[in-house]
FITORRO-365487 format. One record per atom (N, C-alpha, C, O, CB): x, z, y; residue number from 1. Coordinates in Angstrom, 2 decimals, padded with zeros to 5 digits. Glycine has a CB too. Layout:
% residues N
ATOM         u         w         v   pos
ATOM         X         Z         Y   NUM
...
END
This chain:
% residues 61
ATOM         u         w         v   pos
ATOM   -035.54    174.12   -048.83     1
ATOM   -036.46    173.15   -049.36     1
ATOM   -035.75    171.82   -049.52     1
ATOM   -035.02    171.44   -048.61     1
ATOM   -037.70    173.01   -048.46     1
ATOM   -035.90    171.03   -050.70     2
ATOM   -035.09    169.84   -050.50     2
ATOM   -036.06    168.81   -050.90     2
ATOM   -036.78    168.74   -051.89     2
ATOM   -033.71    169.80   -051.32     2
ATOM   -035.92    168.08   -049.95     3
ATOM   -036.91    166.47   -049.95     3
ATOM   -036.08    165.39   -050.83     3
ATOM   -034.89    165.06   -050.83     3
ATOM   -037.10    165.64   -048.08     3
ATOM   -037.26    164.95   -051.61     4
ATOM   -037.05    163.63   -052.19     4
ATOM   -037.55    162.29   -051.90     4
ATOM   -038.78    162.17   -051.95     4
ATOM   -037.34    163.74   -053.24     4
ATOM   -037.06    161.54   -051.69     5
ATOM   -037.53    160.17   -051.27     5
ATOM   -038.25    159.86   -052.38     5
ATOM   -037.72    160.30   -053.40     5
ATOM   -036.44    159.09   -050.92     5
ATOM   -039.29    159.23   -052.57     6
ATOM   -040.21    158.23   -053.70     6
ATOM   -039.59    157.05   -053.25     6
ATOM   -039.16    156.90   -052.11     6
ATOM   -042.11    158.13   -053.59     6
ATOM   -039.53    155.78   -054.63     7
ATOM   -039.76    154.81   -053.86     7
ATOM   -040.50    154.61   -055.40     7
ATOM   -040.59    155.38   -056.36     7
ATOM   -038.52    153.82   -052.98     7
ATOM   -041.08    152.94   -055.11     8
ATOM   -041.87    152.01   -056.08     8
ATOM   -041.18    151.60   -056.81     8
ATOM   -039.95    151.70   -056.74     8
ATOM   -042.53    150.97   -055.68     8
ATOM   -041.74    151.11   -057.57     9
ATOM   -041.19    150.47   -058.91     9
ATOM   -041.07    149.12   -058.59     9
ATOM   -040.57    148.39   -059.43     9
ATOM   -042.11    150.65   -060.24     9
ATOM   -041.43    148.68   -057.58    10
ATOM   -041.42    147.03   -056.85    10
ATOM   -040.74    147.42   -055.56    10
ATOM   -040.87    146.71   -054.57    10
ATOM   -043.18    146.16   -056.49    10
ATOM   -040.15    148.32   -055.55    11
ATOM   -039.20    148.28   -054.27    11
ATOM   -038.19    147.55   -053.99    11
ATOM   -037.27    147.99   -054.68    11
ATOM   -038.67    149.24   -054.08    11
ATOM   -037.85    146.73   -053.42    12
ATOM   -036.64    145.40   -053.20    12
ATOM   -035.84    145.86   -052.08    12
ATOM   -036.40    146.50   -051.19    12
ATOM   -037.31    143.72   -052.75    12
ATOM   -034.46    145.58   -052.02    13
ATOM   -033.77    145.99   -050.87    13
ATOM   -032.33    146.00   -051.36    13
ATOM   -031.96    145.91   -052.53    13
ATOM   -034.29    147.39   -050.29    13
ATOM   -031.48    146.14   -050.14    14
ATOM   -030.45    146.46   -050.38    14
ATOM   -030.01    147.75   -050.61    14
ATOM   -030.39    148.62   -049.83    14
ATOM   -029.97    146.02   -049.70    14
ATOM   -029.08    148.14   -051.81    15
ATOM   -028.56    149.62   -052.31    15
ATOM   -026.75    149.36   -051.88    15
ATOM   -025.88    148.48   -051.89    15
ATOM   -028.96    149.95   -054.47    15
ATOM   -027.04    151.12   -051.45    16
ATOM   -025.10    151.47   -051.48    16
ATOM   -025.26    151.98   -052.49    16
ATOM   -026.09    152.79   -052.90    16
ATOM   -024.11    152.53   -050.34    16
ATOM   -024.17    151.33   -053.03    17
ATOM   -023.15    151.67   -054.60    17
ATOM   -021.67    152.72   -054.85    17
ATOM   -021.21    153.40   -055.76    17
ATOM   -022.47    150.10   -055.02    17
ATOM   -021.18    152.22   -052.93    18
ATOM   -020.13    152.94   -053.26    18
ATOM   -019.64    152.95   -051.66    18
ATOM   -020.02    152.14   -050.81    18
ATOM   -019.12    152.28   -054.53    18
ATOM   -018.73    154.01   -051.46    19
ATOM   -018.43    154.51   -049.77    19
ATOM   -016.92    154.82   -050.18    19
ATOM   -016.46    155.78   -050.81    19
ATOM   -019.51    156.19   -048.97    19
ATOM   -016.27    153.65   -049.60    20
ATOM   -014.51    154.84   -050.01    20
ATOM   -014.02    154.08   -048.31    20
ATOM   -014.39    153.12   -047.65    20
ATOM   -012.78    154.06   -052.27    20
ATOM   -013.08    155.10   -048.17    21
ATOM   -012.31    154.83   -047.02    21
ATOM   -011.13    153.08   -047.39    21
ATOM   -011.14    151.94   -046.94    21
ATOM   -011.28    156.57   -046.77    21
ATOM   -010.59    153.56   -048.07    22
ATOM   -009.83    152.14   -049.08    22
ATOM   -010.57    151.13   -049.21    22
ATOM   -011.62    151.07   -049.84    22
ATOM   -009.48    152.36   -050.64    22
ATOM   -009.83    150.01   -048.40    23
ATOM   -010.51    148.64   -048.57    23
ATOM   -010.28    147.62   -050.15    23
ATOM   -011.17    147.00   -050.73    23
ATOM   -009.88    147.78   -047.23    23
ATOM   -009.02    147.70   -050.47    24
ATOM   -008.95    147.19   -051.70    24
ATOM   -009.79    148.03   -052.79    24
ATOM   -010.29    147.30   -053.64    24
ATOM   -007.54    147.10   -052.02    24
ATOM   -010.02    149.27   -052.93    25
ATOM   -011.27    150.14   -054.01    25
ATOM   -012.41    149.57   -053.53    25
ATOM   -013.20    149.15   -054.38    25
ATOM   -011.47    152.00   -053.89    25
ATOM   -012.63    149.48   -052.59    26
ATOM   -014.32    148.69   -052.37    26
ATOM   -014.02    147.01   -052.63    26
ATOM   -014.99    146.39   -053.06    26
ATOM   -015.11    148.93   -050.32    26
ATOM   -012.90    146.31   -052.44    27
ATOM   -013.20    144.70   -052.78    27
ATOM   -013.33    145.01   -054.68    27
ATOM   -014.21    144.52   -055.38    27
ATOM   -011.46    143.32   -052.13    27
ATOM   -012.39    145.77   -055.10    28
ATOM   -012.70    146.24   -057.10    28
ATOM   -014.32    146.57   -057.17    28
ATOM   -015.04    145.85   -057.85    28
ATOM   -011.64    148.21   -057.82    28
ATOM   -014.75    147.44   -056.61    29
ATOM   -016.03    147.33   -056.99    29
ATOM   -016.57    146.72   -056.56    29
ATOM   -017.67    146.94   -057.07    29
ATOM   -016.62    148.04   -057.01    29
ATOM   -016.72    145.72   -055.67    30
ATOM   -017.33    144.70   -055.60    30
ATOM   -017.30    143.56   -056.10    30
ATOM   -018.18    142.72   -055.96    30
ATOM   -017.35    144.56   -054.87    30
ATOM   -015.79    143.39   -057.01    31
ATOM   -015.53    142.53   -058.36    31
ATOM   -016.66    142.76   -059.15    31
ATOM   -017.71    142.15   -059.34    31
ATOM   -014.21    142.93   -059.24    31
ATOM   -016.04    144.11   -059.66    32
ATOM   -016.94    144.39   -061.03    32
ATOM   -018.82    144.03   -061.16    32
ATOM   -019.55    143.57   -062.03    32
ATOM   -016.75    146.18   -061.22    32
ATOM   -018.98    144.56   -059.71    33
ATOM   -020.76    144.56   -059.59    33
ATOM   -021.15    142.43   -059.72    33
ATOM   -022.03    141.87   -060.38    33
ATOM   -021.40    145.55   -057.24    33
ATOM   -020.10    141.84   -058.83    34
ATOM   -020.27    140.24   -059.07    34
ATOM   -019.78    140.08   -060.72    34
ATOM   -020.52    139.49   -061.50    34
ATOM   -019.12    139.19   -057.85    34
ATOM   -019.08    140.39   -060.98    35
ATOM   -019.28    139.87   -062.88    35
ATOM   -019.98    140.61   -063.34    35
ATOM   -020.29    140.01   -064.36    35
ATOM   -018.06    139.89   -064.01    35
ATOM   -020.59    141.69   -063.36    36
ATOM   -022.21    141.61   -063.90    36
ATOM   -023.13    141.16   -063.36    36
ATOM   -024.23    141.71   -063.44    36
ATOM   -022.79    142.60   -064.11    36
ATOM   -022.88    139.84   -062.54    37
ATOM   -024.13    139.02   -062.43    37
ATOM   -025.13    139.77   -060.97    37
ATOM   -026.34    139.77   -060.74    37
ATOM   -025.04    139.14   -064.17    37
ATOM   -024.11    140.28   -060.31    38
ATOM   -025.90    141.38   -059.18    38
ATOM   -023.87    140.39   -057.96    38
ATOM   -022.70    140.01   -058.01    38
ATOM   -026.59    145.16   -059.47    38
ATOM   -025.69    140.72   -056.81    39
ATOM   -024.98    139.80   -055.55    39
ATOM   -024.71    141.24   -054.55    39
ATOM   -025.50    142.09   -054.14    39
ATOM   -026.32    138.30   -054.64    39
ATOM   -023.52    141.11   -054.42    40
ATOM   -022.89    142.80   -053.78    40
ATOM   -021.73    141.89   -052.56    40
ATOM   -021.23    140.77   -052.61    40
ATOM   -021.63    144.24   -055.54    40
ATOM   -021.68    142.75   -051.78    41
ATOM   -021.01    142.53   -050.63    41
ATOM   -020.32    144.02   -049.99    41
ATOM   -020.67    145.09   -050.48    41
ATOM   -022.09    141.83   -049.65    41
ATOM   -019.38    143.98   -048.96    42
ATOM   -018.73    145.06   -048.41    42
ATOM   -019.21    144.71   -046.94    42
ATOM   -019.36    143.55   -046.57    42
ATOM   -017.06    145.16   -048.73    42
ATOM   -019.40    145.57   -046.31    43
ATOM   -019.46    146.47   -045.03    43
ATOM   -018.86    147.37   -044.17    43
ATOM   -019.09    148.55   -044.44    43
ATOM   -020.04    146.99   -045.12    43
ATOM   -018.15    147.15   -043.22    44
ATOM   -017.18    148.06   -042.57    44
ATOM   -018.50    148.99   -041.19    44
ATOM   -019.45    148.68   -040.47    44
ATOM   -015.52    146.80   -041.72    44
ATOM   -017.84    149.95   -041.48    45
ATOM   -018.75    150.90   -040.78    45
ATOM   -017.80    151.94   -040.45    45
ATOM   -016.84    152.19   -041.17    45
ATOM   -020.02    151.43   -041.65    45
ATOM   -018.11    152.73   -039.06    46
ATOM   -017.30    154.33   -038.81    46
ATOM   -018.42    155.32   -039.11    46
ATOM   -019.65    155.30   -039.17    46
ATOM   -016.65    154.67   -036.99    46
ATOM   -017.43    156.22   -039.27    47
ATOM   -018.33    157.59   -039.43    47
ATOM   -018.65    157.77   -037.96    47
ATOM   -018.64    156.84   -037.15    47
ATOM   -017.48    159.08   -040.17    47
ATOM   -019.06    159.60   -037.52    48
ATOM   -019.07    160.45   -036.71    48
ATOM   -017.81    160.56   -036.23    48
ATOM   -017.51    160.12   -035.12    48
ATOM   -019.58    161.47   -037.13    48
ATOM   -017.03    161.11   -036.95    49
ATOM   -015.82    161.16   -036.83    49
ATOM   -014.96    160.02   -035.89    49
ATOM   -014.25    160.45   -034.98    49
ATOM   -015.48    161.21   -038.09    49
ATOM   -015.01    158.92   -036.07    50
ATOM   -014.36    157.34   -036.07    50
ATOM   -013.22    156.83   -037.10    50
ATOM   -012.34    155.99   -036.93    50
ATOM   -013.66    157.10   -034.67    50
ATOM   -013.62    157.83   -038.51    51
ATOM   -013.02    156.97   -039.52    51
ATOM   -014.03    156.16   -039.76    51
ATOM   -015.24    156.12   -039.50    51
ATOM   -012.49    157.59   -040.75    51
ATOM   -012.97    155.31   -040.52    52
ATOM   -013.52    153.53   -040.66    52
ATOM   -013.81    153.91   -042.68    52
ATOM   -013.00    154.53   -043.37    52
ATOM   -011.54    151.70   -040.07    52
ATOM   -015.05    153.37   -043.15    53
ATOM   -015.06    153.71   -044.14    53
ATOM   -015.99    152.14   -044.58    53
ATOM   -016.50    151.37   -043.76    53
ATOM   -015.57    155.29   -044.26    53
ATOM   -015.98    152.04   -045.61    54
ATOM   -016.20    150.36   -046.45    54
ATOM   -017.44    150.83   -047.66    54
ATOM   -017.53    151.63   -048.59    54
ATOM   -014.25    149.61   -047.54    54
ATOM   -018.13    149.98   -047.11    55
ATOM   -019.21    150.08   -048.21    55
ATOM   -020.08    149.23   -048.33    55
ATOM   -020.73    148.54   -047.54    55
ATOM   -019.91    151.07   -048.19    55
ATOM   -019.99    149.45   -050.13    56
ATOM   -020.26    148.59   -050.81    56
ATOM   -021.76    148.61   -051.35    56
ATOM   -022.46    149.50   -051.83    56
ATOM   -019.32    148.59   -051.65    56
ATOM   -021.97    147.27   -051.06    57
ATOM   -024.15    146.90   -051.40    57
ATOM   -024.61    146.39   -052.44    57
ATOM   -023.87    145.51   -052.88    57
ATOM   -025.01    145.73   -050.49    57
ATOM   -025.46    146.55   -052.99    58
ATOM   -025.91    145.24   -053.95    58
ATOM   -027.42    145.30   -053.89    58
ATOM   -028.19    146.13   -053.41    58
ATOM   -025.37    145.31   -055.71    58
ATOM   -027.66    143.71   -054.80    59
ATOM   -029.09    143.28   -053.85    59
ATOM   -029.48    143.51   -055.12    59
ATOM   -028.84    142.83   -055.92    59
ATOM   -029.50    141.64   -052.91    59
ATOM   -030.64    144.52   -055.82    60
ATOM   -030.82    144.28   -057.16    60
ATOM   -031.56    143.21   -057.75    60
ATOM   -032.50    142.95   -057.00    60
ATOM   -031.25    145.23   -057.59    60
ATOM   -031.55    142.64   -058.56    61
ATOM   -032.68    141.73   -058.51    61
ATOM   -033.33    142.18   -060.11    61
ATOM   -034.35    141.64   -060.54    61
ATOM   -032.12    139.89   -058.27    61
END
């Protein structure tokens, strides 16, 4: 059986865009998402494991 999340059409929040282990591939996409104008930031986080993996947010507006 596979579940789907709903959300609203007025749902506000922060979205992941992108999960790479590579810190310079997540500061690039977090270029690209700031020159189209959306406010994105990086995040260092470990897995399960205790790899270290970077990910990237944006706030949609």
């Amino acid at each position: 059986m596979v579940r789907r999340r709903r959300h609203s059409a007025g749902s506000m929040g922060k979205r992941i865009v992108y999960i790479t282990p590579h810190r310079n591939l997540a500061v690039e996409v977090m270029r690209m998402y700031l020159k189209n104008g959306e406010e994105a930031w990086i995040e260092r986080e470990m897995d399960d494991s205790g790899a270290v993996l970077f990910l990237v947010y944006i706030f949609p507006g």
